[in-house]
N, C-alpha and C positions, 0 to 999 in steps of 0.2 A: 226241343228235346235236349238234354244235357247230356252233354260224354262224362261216362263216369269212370272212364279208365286213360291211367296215366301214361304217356307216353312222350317221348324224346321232342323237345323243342328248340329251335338250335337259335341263338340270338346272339349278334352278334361275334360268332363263331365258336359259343359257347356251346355245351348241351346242358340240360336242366330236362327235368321231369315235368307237364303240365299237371296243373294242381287239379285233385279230384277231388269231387265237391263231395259230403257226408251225405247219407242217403235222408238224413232228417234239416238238411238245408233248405230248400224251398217249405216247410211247415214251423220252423223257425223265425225267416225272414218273412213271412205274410202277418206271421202272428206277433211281429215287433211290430210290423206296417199298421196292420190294424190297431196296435195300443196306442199309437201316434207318433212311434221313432221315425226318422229318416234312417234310410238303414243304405249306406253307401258301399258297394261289394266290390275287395281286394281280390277275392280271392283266386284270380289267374297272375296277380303280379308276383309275390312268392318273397320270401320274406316278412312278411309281415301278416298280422291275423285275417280272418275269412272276411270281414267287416268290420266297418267304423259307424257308429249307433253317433247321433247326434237328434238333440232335442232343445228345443230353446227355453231357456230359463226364463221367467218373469222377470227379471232385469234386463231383459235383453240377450245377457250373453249365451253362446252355445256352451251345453254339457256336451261332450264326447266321452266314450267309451268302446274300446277296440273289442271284440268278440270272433272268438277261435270257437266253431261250431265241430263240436266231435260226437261221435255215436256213442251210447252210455258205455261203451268199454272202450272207447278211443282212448289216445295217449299222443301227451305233447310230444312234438319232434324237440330238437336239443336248441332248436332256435329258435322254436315259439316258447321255451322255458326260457330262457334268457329275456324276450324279448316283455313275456310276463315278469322276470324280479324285477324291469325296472317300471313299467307302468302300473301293476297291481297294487303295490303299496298308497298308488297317489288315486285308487278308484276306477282306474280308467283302461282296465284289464279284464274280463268276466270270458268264462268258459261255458259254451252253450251247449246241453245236453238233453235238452226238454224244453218245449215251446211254453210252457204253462209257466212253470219254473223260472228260464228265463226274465218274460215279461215281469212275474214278479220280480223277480231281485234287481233287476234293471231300472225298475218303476224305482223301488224304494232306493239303489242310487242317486235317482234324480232327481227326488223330490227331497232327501236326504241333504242335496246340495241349494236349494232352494233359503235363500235366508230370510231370515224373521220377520223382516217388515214388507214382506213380497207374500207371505205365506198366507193363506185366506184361515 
């Protein structure tokens, strides 16, 4: 079961709030699982977005993509906007609000990044 309520975490004799996960997280990340993402999940380290989406290109290389999972009226904190002006420009930013959705626009980044002579 998931705690879905935030509270005081003390690290290294800081405090910080523990990160509470969106109530459409787990139907999100099954539903990138199943389209064939690896889906690598941040989301108690803090700082940085909910997941890191990683799928292997036909050349070999890894595509990555960070994804900040919010409920359809969620809204960035001032750090995940920040944290989006500098990865979104380069592809590797996406806000996840619907599992369908998602996978699409996900799918078409990655396949998007796929080059010509890889491409069937």
């Amino acid at each position: 079961m998931v705690d879905n309520l935030a509270r005081p975490v003390g690290q290294r004799g800081e405090m910080r709030y523990a990160a509470r996960r969106d109530a459409n997280d787990g139907i999100i990340t099954e539903a990138l699982r199943k389209a064939g993402f690896q889906v690598h999940d941040y989301a108690q380290v803090g700082q940085v977005p909910d997941k890191l989406i990683t799928k292997t290109l036909p050349c070999g290389t890894q595509w990555v993509c960070w994804v900040e999972i919010k409920t359809p009226k969620g809204k960035l904190t001032q750090s995940q906007e920040t944290f989006r002006t500098v990865f979104e420009p380069r592809g590797e930013f996406y806000v996840a609000r619907d599992a369908q959705e998602a996978v699409k626009d996900l799918y078409e980044r990655y396949t998007g990044c796929i080059k010509p002579e890889y491409a069937r």
